[in-house]
DODRENDO-491541 format. One record per atom (N, C-alpha, C, O, CB): residue number from 1; residue in three letters; atom name; x, y, z. Coordinates in steps of 0.05 Angstrom, whole numbers. Atoms other than C-alpha are relative to their C-alpha. Glycine has a CB too. Layout:
SITE   i  aa at   east  north     up
SITE NUM ALA CA      X      Y      Z
...
//
This chain:
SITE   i  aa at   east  north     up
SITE   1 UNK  N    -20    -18     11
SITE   1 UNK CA   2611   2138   3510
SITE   1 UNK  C    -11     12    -27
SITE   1 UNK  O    -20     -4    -43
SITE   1 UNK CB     27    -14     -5
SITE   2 UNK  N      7    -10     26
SITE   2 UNK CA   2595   2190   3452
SITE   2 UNK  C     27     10     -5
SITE   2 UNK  O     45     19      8
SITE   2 UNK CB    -24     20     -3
SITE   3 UNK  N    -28    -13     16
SITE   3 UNK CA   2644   2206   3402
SITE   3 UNK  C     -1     26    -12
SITE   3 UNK  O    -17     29    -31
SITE   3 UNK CB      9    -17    -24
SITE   4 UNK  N     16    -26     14
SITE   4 UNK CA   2646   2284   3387
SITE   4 UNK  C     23      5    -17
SITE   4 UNK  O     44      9     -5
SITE   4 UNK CB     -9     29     22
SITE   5 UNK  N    -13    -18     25
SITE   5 UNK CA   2683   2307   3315
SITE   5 UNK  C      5     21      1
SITE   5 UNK  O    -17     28     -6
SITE   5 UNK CB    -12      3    -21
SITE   6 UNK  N     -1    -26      3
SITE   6 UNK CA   2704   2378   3317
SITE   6 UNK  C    -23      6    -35
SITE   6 UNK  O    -38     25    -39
SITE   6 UNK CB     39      8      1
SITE   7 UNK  N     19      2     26
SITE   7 UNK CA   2666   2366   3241
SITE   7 UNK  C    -29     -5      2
SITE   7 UNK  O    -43     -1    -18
SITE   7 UNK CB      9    -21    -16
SITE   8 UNK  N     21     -3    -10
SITE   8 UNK CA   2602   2353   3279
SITE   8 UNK  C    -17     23     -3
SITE   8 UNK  O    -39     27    -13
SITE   8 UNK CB      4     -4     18
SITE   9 UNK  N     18    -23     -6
SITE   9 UNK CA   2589   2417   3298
SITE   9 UNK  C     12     21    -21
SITE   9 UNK  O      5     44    -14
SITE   9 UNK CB      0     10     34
SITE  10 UNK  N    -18    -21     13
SITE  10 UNK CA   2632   2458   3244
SITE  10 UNK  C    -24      8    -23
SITE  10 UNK  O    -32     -9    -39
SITE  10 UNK CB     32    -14    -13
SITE  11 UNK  N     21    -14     21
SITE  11 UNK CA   2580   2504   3202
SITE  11 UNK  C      8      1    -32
SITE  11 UNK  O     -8      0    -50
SITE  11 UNK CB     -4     33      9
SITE  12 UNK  N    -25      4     25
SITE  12 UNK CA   2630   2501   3143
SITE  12 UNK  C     -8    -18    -17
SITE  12 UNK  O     -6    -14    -41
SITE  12 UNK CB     29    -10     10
SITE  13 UNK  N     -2     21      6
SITE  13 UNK CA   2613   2435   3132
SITE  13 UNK  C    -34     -4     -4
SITE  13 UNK  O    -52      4     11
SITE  13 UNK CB     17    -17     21
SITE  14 UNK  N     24      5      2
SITE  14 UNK CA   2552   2411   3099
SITE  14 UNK  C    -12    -30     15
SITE  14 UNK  O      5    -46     24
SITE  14 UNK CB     -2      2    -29
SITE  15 UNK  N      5     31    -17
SITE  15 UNK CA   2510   2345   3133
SITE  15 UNK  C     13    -27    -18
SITE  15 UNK  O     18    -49     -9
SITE  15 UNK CB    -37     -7      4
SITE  16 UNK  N    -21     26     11
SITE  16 UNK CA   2548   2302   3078
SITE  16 UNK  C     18     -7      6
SITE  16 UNK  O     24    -30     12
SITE  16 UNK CB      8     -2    -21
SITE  17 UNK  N    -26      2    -10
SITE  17 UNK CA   2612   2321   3095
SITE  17 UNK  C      5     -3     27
SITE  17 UNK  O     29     -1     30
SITE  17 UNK CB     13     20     -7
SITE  18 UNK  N     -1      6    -21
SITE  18 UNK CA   2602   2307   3173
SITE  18 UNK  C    -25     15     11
SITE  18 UNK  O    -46      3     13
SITE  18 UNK CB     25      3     10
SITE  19 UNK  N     20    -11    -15
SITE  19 UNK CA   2558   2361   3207
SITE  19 UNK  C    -20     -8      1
SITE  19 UNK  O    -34    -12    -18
SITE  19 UNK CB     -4     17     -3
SITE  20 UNK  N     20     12    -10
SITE  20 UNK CA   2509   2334   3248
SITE  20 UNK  C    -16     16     15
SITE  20 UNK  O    -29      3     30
SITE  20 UNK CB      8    -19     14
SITE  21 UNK  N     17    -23    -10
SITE  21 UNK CA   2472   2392   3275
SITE  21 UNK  C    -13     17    -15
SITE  21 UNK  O    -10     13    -40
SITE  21 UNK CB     13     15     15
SITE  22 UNK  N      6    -14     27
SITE  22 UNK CA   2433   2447   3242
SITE  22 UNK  C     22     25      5
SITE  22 UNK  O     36     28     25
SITE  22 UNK CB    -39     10     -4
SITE  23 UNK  N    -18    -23      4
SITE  23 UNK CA   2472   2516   3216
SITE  23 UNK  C     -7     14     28
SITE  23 UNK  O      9     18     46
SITE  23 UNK CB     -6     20    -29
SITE  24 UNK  N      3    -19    -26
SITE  24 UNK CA   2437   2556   3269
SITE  24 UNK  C     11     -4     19
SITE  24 UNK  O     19     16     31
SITE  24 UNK CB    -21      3      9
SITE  25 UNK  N     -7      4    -19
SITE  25 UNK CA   2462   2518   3320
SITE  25 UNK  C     45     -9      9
SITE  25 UNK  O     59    -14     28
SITE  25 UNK CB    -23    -20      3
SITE  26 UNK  N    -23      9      5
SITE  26 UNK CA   2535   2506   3294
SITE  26 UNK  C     20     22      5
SITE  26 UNK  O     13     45     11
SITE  26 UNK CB     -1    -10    -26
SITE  27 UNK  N    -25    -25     -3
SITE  27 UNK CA   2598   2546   3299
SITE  27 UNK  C     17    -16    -28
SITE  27 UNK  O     17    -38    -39
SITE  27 UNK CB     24      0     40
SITE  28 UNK  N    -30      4     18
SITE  28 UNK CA   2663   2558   3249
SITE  28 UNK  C     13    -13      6
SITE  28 UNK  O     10    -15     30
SITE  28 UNK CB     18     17     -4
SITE  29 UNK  N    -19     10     -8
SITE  29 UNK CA   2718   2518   3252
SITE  29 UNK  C      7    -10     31
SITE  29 UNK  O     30     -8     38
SITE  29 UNK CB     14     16     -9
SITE  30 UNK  N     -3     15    -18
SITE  30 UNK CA   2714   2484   3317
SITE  30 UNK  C     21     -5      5
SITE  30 UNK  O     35    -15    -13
SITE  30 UNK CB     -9    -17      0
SITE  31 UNK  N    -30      7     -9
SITE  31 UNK CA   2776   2477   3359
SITE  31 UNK  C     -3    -34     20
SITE  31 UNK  O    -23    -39     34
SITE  31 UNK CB     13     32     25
SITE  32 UNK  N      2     16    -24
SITE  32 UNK CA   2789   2412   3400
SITE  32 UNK  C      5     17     25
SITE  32 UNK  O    -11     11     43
SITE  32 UNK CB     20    -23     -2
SITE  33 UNK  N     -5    -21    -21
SITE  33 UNK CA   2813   2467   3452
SITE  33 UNK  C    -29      9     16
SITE  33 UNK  O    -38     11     39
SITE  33 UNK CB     14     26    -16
SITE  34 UNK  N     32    -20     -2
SITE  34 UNK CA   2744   2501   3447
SITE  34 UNK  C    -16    -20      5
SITE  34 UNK  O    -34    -11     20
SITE  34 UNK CB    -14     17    -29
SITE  35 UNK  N     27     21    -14
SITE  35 UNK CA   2698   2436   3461
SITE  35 UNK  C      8    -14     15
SITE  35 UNK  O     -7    -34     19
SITE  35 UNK CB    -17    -19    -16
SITE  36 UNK  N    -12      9    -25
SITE  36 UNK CA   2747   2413   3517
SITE  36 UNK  C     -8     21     16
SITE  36 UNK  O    -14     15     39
SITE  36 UNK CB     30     -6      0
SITE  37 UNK  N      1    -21    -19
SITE  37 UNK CA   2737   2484   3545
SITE  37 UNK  C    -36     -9      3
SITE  37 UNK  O    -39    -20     25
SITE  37 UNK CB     13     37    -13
SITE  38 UNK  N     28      6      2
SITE  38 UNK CA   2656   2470   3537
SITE  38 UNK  C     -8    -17     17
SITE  38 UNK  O    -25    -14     34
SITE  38 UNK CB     -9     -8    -23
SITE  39 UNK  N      6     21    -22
SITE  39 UNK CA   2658   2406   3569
SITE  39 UNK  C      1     -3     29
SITE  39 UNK  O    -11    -16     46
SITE  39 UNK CB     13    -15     -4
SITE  40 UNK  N    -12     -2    -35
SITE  40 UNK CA   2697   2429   3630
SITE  40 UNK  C    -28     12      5
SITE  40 UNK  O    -40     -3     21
SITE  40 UNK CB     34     24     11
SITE  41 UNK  N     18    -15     -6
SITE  41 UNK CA   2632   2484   3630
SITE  41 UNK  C    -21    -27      7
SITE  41 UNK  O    -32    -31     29
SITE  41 UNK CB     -7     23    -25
SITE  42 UNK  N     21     25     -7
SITE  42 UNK CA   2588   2421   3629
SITE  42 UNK  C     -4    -13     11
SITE  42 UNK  O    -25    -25     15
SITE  42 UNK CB     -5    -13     -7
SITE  43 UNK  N     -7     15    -17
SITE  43 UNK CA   2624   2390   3672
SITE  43 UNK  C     -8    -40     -2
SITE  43 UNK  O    -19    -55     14
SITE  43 UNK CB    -12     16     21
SITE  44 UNK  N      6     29      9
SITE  44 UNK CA   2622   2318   3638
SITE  44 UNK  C     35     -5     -3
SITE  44 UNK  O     53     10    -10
SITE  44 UNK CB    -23     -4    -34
SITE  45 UNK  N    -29     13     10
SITE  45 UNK CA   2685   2269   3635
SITE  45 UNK  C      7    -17    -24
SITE  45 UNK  O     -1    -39    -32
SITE  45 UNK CB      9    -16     18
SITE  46 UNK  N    -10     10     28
SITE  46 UNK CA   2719   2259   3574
SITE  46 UNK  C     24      5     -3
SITE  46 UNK  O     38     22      8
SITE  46 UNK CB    -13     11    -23
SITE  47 UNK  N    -33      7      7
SITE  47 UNK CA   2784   2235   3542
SITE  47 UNK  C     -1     10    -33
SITE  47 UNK  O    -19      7    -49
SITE  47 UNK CB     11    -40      6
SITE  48 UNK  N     -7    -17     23
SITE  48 UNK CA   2820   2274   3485
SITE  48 UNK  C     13    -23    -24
SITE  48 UNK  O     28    -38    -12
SITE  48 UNK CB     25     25     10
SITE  49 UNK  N    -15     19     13
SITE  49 UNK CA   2846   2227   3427
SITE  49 UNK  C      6     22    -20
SITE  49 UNK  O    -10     30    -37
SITE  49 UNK CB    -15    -30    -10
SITE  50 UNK  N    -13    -25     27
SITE  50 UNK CA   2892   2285   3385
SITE  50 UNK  C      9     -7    -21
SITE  50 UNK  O     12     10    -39
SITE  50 UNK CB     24     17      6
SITE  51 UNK  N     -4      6     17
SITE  51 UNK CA   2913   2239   3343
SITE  51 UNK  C     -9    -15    -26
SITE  51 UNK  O      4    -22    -46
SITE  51 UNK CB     12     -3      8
SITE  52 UNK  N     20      8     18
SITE  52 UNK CA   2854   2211   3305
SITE  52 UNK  C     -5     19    -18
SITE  52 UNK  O     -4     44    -14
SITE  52 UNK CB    -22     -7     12
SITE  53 UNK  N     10    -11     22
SITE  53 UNK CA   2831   2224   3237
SITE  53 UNK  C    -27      0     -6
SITE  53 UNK  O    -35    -23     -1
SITE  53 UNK CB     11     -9    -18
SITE  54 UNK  N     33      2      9
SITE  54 UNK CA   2750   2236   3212
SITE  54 UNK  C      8    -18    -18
SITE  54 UNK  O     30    -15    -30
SITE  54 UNK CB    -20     28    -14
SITE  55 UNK  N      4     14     13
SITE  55 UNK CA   2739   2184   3177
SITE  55 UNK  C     -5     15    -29
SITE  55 UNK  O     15     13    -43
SITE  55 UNK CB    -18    -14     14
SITE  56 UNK  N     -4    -18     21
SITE  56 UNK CA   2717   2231   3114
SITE  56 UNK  C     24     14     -9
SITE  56 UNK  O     24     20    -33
SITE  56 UNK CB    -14     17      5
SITE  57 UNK  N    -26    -21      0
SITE  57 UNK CA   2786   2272   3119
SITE  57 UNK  C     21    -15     13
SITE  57 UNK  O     36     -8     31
SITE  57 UNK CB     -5     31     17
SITE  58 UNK  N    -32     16    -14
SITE  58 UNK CA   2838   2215   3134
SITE  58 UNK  C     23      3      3
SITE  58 UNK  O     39    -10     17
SITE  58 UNK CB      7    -16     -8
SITE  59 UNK  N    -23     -4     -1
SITE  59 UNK CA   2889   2253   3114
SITE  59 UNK  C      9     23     20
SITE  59 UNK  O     33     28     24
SITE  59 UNK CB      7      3    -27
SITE  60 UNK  N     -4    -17    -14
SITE  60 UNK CA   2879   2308   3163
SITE  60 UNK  C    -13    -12     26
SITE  60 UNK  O    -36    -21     28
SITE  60 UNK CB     -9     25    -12
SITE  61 UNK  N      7      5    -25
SITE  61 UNK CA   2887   2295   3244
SITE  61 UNK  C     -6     28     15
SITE  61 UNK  O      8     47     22
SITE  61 UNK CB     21    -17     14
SITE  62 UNK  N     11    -25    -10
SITE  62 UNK CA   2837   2338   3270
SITE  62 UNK  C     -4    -11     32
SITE  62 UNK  O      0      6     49
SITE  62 UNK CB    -32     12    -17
SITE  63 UNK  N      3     12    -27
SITE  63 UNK CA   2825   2294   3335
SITE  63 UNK  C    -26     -7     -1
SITE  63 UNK  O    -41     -7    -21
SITE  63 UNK CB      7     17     26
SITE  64 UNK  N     31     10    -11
SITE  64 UNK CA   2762   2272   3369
SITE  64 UNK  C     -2      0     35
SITE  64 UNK  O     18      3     48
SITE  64 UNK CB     -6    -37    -10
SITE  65 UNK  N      0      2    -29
SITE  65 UNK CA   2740   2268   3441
SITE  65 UNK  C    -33    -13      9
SITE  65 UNK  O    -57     -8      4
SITE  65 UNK CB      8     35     13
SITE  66 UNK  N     25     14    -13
SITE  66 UNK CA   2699   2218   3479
SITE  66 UNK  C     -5      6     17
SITE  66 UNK  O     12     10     35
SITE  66 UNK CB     -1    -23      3
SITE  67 UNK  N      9    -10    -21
SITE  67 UNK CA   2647   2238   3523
SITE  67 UNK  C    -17    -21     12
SITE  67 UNK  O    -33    -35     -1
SITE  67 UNK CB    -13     26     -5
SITE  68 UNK  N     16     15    -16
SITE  68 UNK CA   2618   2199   3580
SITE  68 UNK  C    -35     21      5
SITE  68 UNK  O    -33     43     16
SITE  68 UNK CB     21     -7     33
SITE  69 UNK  N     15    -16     -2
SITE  69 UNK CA   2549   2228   3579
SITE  69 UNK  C    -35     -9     -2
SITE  69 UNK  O    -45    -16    -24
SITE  69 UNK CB     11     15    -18
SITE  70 UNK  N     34     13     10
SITE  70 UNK CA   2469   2208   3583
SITE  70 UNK  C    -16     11    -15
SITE  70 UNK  O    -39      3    -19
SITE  70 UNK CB    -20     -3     19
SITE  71 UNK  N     32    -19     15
SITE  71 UNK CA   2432   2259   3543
SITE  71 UNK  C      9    -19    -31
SITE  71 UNK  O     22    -40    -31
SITE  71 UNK CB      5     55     -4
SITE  72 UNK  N      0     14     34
SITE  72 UNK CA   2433   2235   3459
SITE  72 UNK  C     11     15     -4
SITE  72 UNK  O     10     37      7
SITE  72 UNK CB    -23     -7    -22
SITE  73 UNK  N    -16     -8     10
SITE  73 UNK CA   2481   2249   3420
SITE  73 UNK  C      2     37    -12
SITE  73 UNK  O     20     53    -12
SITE  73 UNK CB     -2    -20    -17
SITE  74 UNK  N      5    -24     20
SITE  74 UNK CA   2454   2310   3382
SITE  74 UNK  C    -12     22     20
SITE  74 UNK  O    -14     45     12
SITE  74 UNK CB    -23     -8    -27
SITE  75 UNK  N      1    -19    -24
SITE  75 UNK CA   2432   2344   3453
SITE  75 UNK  C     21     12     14
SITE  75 UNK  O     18     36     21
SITE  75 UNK CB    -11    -12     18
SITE  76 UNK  N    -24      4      2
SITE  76 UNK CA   2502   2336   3472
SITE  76 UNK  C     13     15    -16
SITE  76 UNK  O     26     33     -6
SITE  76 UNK CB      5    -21     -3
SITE  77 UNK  N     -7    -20     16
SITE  77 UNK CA   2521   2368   3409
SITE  77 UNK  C     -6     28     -4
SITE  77 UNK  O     11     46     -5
SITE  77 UNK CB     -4     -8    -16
SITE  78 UNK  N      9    -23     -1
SITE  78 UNK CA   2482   2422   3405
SITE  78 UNK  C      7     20     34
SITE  78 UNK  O      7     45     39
SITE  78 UNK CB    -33     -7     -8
SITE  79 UNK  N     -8    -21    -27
SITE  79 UNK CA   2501   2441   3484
SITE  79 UNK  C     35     11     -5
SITE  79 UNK  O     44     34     -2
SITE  79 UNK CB     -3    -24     37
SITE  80 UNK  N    -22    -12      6
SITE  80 UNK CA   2574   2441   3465
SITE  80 UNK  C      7     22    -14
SITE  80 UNK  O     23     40     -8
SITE  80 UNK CB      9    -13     -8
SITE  81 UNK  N     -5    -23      9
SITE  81 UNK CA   2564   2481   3410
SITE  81 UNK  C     -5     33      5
SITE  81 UNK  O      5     53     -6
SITE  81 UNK CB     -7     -5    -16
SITE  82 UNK  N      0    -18    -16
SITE  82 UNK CA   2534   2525   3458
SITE  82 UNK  C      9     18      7
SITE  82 UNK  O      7     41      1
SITE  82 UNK CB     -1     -4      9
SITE  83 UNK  N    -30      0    -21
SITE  83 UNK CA   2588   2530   3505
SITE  83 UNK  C     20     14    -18
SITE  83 UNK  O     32     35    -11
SITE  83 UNK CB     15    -37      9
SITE  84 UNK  N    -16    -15      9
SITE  84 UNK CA   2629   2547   3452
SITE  84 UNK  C     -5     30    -13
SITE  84 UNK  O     14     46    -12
SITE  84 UNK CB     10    -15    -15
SITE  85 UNK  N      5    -30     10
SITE  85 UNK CA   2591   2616   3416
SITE  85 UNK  C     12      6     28
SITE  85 UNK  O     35     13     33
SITE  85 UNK CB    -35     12     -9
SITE  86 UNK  N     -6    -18    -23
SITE  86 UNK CA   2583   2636   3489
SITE  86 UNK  C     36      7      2
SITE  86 UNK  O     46     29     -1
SITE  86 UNK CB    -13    -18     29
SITE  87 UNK  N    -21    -18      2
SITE  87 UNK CA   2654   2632   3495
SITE  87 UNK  C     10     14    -20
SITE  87 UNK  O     18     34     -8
SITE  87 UNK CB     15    -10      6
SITE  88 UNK  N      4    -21     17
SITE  88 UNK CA   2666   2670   3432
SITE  88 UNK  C     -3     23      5
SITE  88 UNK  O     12     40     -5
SITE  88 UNK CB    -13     -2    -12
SITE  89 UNK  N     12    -28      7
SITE  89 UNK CA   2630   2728   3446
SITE  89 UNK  C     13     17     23
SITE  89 UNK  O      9     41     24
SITE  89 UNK CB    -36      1      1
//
C-alpha cells in the first residue's frame, strides 16, 4: 500500500512542506477528486480516507488515499500527477 497526500504532488508547496516530486512534474492545488479521477485512468485499487489530516497541516483535513500498487512511490506520483494536467487541459 502507498500513501498518496494531495501535498505530494501540489507545486505550491515546497519539498519541506510535503512535496515529493519535482515542480515540473507537479500540479496546483490537487483535488482528492482529481487523483481518484487519475487512478480510475490507471486503473489501480485504492481506498479514499476524507477524513485524515497531513501530518504537517493537522489542522486542515485535506484527506489521503491509499493505493495498492507495485511501481515506487515517486513513479506512482509522478503518473498521477500526470493523469491529472492531462485532465486539466
Amino acid at each position: 500500500m502507498i500513501c498518496v497526500w494531495p501535498q505530494y504532488i501540489d507545486k505550491n508547496l515546497t519539498l519541506s512542506e510535503g512535496r515529493k516530486i519535482a515542480k515540473k512534474y507537479a500540479v496546483k492545488e490537487p483535488s482528492l477528486s482529481e487523483i481518484e479521477h487519475a487512478l480510475k485512468k490507471l486503473k489501480l485499487p485504492y481506498n479514499i480516507q476524507k477524513e485524515k489530516s497531513y501530518p504537517g497541516k493537522w489542522y486542515k483535513h485535506s484527506g489521503r488515499i491509499l493505493v495498492e500498487s507495485d511501481k515506487t512511490k515517486l513513479d506512482l506520483l509522478k503518473e498521477i500527477s500526470l493523469k491529472v494536467k492531462e485532465k486539466r487541459k
